[in-house]
C-alpha positions as CSV (number, residue, x, y, z in Angstrom):
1,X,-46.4,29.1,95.3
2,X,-46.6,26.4,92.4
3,X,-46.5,27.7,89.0
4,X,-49.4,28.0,86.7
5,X,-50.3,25.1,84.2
6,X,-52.0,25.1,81.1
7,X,-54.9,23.0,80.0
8,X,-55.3,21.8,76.6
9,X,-57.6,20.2,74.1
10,X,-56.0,18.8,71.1
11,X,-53.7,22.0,70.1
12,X,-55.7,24.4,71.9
13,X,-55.2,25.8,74.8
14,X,-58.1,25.9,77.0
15,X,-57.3,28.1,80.0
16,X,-54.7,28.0,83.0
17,X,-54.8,26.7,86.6
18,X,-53.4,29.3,88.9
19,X,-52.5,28.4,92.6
20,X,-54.2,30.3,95.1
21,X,-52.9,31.9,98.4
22,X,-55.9,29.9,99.9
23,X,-54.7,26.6,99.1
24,X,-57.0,25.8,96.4
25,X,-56.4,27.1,93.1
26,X,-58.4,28.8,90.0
27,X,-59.1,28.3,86.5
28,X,-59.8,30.5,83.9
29,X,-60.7,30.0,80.5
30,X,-58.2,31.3,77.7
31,X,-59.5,34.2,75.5
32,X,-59.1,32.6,72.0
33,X,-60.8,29.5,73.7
34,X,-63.5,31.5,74.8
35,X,-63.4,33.4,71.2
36,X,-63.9,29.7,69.9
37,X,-67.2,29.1,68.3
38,X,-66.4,25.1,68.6
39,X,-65.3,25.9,72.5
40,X,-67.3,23.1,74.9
41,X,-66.9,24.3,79.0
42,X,-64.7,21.9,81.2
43,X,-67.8,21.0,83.0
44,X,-71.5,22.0,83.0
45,X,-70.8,23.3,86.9
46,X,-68.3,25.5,84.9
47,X,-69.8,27.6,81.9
48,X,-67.9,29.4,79.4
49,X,-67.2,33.4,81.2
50,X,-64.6,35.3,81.1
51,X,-64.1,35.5,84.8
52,X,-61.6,32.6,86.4
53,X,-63.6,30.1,88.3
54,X,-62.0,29.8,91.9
55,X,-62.1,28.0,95.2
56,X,-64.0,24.5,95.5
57,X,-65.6,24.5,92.3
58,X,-61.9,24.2,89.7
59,X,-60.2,22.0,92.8
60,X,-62.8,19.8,92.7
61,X,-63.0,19.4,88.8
62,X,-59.3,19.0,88.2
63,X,-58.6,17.3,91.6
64,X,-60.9,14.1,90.6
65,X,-58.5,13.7,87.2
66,X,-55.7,11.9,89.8
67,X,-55.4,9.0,91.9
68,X,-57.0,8.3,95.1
69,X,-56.3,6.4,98.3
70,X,-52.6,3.8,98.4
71,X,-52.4,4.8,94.3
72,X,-52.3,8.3,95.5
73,X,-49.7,8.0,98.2
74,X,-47.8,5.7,95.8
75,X,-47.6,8.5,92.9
76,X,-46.8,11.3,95.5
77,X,-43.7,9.2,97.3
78,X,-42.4,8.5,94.1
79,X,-42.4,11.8,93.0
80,X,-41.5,13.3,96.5
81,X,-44.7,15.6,96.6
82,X,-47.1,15.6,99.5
83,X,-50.2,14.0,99.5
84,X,-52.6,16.7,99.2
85,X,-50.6,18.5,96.6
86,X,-53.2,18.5,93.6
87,X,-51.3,21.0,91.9
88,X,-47.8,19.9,91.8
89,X,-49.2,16.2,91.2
90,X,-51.1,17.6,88.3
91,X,-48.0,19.1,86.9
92,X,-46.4,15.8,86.7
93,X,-48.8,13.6,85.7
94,X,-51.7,15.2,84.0
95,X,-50.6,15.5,80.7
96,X,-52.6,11.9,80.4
97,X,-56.1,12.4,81.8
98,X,-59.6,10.7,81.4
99,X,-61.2,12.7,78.7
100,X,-59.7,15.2,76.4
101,X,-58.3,17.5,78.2
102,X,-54.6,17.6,79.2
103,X,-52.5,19.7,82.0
104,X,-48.9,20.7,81.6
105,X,-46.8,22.9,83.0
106,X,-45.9,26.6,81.1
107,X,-42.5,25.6,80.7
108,X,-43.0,22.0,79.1
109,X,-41.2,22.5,75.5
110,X,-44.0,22.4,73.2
111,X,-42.2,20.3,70.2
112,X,-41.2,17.8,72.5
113,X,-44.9,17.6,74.6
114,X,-46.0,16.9,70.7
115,X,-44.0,14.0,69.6
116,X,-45.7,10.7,69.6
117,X,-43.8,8.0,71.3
118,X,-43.9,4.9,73.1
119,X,-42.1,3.1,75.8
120,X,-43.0,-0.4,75.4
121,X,-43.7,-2.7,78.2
122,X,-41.4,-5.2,79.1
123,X,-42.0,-8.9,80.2
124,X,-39.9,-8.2,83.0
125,X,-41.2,-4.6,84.2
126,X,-44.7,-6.1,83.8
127,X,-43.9,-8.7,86.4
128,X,-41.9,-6.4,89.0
129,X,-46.0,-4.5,88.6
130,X,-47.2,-7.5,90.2
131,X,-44.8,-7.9,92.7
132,X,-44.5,-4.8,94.1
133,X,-47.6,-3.1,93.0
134,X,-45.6,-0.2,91.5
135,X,-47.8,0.6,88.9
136,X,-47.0,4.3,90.0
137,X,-43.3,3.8,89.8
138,X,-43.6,4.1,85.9
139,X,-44.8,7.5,86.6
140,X,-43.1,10.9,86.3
141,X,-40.4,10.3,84.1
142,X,-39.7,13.3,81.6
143,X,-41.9,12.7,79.4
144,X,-44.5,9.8,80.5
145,X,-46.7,11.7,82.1
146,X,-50.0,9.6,82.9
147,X,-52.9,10.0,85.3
148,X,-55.6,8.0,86.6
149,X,-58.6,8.6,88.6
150,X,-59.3,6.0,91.5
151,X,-58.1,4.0,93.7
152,X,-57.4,0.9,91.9
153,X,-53.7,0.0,90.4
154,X,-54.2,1.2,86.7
155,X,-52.1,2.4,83.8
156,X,-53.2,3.8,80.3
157,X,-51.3,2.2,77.6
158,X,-51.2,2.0,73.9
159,X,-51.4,-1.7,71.9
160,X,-47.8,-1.9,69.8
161,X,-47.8,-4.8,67.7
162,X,-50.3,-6.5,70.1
163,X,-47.9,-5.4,73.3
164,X,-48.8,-3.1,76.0
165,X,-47.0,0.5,75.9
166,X,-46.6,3.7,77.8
167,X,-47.6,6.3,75.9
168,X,-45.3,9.3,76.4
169,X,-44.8,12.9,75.0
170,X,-48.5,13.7,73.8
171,X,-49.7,10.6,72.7
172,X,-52.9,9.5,73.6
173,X,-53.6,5.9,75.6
174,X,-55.8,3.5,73.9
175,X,-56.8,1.2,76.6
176,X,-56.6,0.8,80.5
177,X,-54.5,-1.9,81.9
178,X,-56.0,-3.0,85.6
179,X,-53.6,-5.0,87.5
180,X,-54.2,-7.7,89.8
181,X,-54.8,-6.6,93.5
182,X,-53.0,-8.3,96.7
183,X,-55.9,-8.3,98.5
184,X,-58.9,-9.1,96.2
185,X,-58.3,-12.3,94.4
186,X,-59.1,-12.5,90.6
187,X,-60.2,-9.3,90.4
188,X,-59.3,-8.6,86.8
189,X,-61.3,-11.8,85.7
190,X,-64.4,-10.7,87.9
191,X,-64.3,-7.5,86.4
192,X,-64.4,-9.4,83.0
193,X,-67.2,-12.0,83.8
194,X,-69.3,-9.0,84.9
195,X,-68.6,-6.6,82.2
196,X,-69.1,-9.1,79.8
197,X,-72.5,-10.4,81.0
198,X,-73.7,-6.7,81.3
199,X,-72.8,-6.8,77.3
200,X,-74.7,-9.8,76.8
201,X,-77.8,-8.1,78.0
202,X,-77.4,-5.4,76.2
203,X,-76.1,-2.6,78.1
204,X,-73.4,-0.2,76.4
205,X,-70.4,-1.2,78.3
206,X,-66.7,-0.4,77.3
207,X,-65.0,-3.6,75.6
208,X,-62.7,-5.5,77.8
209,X,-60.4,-8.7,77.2
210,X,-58.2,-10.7,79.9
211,X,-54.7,-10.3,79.3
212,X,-52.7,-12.8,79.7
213,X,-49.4,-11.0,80.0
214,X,-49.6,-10.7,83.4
215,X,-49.6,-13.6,85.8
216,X,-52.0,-13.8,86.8
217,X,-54.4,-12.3,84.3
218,X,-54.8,-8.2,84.1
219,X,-57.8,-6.7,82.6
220,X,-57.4,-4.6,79.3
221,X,-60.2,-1.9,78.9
222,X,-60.7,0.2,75.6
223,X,-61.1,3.3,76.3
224,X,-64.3,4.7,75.5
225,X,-63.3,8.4,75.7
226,X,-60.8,7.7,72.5
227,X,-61.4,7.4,68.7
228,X,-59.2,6.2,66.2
229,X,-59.5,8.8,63.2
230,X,-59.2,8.2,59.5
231,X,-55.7,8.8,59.3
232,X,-55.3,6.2,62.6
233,X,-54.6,9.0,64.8
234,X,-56.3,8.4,68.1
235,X,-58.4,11.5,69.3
236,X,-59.3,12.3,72.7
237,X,-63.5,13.2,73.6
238,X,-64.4,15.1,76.6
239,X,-65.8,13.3,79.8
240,X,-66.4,14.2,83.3
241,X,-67.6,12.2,86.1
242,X,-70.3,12.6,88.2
243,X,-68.0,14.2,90.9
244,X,-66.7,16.4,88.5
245,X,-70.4,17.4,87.1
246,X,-72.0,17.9,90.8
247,X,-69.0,19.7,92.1
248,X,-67.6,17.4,94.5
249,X,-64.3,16.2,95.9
250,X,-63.3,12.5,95.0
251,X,-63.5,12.0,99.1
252,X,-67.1,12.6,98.7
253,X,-68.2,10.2,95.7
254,X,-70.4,7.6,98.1
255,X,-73.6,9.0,99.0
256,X,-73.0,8.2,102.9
257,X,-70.4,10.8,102.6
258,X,-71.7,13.1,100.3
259,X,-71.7,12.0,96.8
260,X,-74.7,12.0,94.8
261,X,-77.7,9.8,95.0
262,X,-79.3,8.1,92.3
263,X,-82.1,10.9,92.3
264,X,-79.0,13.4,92.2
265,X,-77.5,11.3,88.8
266,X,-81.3,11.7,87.3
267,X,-81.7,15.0,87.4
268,X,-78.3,15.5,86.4
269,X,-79.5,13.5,83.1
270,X,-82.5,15.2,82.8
271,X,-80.6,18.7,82.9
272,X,-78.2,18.2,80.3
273,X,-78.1,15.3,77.8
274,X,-79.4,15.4,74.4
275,X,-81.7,12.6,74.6
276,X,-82.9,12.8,78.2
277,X,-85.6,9.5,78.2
278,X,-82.8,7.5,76.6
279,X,-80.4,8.4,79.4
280,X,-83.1,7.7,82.4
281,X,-83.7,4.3,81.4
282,X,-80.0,3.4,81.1
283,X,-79.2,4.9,84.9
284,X,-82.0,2.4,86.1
285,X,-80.7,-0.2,84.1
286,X,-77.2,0.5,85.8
287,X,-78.6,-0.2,89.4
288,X,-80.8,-3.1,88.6
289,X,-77.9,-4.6,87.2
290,X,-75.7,-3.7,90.0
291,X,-77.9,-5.0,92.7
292,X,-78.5,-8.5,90.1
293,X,-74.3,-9.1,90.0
294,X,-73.8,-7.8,93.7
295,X,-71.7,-4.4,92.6
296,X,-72.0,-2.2,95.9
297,X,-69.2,0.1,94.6
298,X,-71.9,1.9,92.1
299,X,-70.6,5.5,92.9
300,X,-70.2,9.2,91.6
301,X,-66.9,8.6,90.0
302,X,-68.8,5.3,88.2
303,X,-70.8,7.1,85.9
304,X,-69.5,9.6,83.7
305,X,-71.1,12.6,80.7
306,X,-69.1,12.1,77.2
307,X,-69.3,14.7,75.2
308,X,-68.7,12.9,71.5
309,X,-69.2,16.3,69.3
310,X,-73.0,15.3,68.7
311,X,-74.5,16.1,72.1
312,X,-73.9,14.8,75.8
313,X,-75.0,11.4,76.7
314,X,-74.4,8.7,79.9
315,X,-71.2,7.5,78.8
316,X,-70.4,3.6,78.5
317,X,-70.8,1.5,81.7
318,X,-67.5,0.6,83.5
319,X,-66.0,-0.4,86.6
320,X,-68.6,-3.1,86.7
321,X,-67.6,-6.2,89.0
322,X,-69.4,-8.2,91.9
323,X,-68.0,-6.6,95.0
324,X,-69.9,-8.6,97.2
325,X,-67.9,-11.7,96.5
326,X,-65.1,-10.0,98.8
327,X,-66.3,-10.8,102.3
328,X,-63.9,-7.5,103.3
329,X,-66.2,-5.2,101.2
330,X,-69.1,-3.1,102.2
331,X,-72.4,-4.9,101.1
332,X,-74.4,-1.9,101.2
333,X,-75.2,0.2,98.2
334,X,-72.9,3.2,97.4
335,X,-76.4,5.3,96.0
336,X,-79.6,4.0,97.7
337,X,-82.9,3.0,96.0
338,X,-85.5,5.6,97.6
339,X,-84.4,5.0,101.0
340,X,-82.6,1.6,101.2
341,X,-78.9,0.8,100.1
342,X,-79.3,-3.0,101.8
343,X,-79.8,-4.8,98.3
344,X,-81.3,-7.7,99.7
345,X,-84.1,-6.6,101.1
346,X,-85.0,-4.2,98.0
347,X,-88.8,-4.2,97.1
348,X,-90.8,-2.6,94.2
349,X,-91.6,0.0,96.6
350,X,-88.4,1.2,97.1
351,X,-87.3,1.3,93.4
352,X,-91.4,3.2,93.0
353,X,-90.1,5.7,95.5
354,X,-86.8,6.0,93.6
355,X,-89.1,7.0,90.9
356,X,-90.9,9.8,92.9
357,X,-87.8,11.0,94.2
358,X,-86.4,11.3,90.5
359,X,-89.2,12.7,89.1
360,X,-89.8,9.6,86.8
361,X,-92.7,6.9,86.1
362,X,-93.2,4.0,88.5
363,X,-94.2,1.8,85.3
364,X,-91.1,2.9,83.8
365,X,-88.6,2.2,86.5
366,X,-90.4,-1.3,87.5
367,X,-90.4,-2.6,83.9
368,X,-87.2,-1.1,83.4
369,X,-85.7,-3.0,86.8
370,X,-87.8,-6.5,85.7
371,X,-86.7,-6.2,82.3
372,X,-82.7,-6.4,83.5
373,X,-83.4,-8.7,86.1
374,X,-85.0,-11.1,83.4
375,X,-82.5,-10.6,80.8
376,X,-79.3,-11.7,83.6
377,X,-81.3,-14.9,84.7
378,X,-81.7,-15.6,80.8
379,X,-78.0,-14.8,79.5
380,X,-75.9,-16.0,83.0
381,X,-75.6,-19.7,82.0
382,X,-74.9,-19.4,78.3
383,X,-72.1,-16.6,79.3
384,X,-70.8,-18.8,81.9
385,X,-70.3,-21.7,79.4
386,X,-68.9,-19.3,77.2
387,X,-66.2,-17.6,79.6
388,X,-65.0,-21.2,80.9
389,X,-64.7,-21.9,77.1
390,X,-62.8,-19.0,76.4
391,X,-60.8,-18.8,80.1
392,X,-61.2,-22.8,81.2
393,X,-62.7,-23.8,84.8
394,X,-61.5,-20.1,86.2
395,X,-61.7,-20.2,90.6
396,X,-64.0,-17.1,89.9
397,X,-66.6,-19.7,88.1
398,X,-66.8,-22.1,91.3
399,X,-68.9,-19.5,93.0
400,X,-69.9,-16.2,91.1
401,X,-72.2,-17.8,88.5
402,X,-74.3,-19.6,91.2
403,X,-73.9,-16.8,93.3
404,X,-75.7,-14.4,90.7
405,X,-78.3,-17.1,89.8
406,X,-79.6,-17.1,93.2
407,X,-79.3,-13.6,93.7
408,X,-81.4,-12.8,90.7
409,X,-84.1,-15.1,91.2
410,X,-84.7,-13.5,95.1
411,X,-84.8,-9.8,93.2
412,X,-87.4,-10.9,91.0
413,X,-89.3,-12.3,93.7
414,X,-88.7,-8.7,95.8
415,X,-90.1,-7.1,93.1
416,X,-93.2,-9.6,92.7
């Protein structure tokens, strides 16, 4: 049987994660963590108690911290564990999580697990990255210890002197970098059109920039679930998915296979955020803006609760990217509107029984839904000028400006 690991926060240690003869494993919370009058739970599906939480509900949580899908299988050949291994896997790579919370093994030498260090980057292992997407082969070394949820090839790094670093030891990543994928061209500069038109309208998105030390381009995402402190020490705040807060496995974070629904995400808002109203409006603004760029990958493990020591709010947006610009991709919404996930043939009805559903205002969601619509067709030529000034005639202009312009002005008439 594996061996138990520890889970931290900052110094603290928050509980342990104990194998199960089942095959799943349990999680208990610490006593002085529990004795803690600053103590926050792991998730709101597991409260504070003094009894371990077992079975599906801890598996689920700290299984959607790793990889998923070719990343997955990736990680797990280069560190000679099998797939389905959550444990083990988390042992030797979860000491670098989303959030705040990190999982080492008991017999990780604490002095050593503390030390802040870097391994930087070089131009060279950067470019083997791209050729063999082996993001995962930087994985698992003694001390770099780094996990990622998803399926996409991802690292967390640090910025050293405006290079790209591992982190390694304890040291907390600063940014994201998302490599190019074989399959899906210019995906990093997609994801950085769309991100930054979604800032242009407004929305509270996490800050991205096109880095240029890949060829081509990666993506470089700050991380919104880190804060750089007054003595430039970079704190970790608590997050968890919308997996992680409806108790699901990462297998089941589209709606067709039993991830949460829009409805689901609302109530989930409505439950346990500080501001409640605020939240609402932003999880409408979320879809409309998905269906207006064409993002059909909207799922459970897209939205996310940050916990920033003042309440619980919707974290920043992320992920954001047209989808439907890959012919290969599903068109179809991951979480439906009322009854419909064909975004082309969405009405004001369906967005009005969205509302019912979700216990929320049909004025609300249609202005709400109008008013992001609007605000796309307004900002989407001034941000494409802007991008081609910034990035010159990219491919990804040649088609996914128009695309969205047209797109946006057969929404508004849907919703007419």
């Amino acid at each position: 049987m594996s061996s138990p690991l520890d889970v931290w926060y900052c110094e603290q240690r928050v509980g342990e994660i104990r194998a199960t003869n089942g095959g799943d494993f349990s999680f208990e919370y610490h006593p002085d963590w529990l004795a803690n009058r600053d103590a926050f739970p792991v998730s709101v599906r597991l409260p504070l108690r003094v009894a371990a939480w077992t079975g599906a509900e801890a598996a689920a949580w700290f299984g959607n911290l790793l990889p998923e899908g070719t990343a997955r299988e990736a990680v797990c050949g280069r560190l000679g564990l099998s797939v389905g291994n959550d444990i083990d896997l988390l042992a030797a790579i979860g000491g670098e999580c989303a959030g705040a919370l990190r999982v080492v093994p008991k017999d990780v030498p604490r002095g050593a697990d503390l030390e802040d260090t870097f391994e930087e980057l070089t131009p060279r292992q950067l470019a083997s990255l791209l050729e063999g997407g082996s993001a995962p082969l930087l994985v698992g070394g003694p001390l770099v210890r780094l996990s990622l949820a998803g399926a996409q090839n991802k690292l967390p790094v640090c910025l050293v002197g405006g290079n790209v670093a591992l982190p390694t030891g304890s040291t907390a990543s600063t940014h994201l970098l998302k490599l190019p994928h074989a399959r899906f061209a210019h995906l990093p500069m997609n994801e950085a059109y769309v991100m930054g038109l979604a800032a242009r309208i407004g929305l509270n998105v996490a800050k991205v920039e096109v880095y240029l030390g890949t060829s081509p381009p990666s993506l470089l995402v700050e991380r919104y679930d880190r804060r750089v402190t007054e003595g430039e020490r970079v704190a970790r705040l608590h997050q968890e998915d919308f997996c992680q807060a409806t108790g699901r496995p990462a297998a089941r974070k589209y709606q067709q296979e039993g991830g949460p629904s829009l409805a689901e995400c609302a109530e989930l808002l409505a439950r346990h955020t500080s501001r409640p109203l605020l939240e609402l409006r932003r999880l409408v603004e979320w879809q409309a803006f998905n269906v207006a760029v064409g993002n059909s990958d909207g799922h459970g493990k897209n939205l996310s609760l940050l916990f920033d020591g003042v309440g619980v709010r919707l974290a920043p947006f992320y992920d954001l990217l047209s989808t439907r610009h890959y012919q290969a991709l599903d068109r179809a919404l991951a979480m439906a509107v009322g009854p419909r996930r064909d975004a082309d043939t969405l009405s004001r009805q369906h967005w009005e029984a969205f509302a019912e559903d979700a216990s929320l205002g049909r004025k609300l969601v249609r202005d709400t839904v109008r008013s992001v619509i609007e605000r796309v067709a307004e900002a989407q030529p001034s941000w494409a000028a802007e991008f081609a000034g910034r990035h010159g005639r990219h491919p990804i202009l040649q088609t996914l400006p128009r695309w969205i312009e047209k797109n946006v002005r057969a929404t508004a008439r849907r919703l007419a």
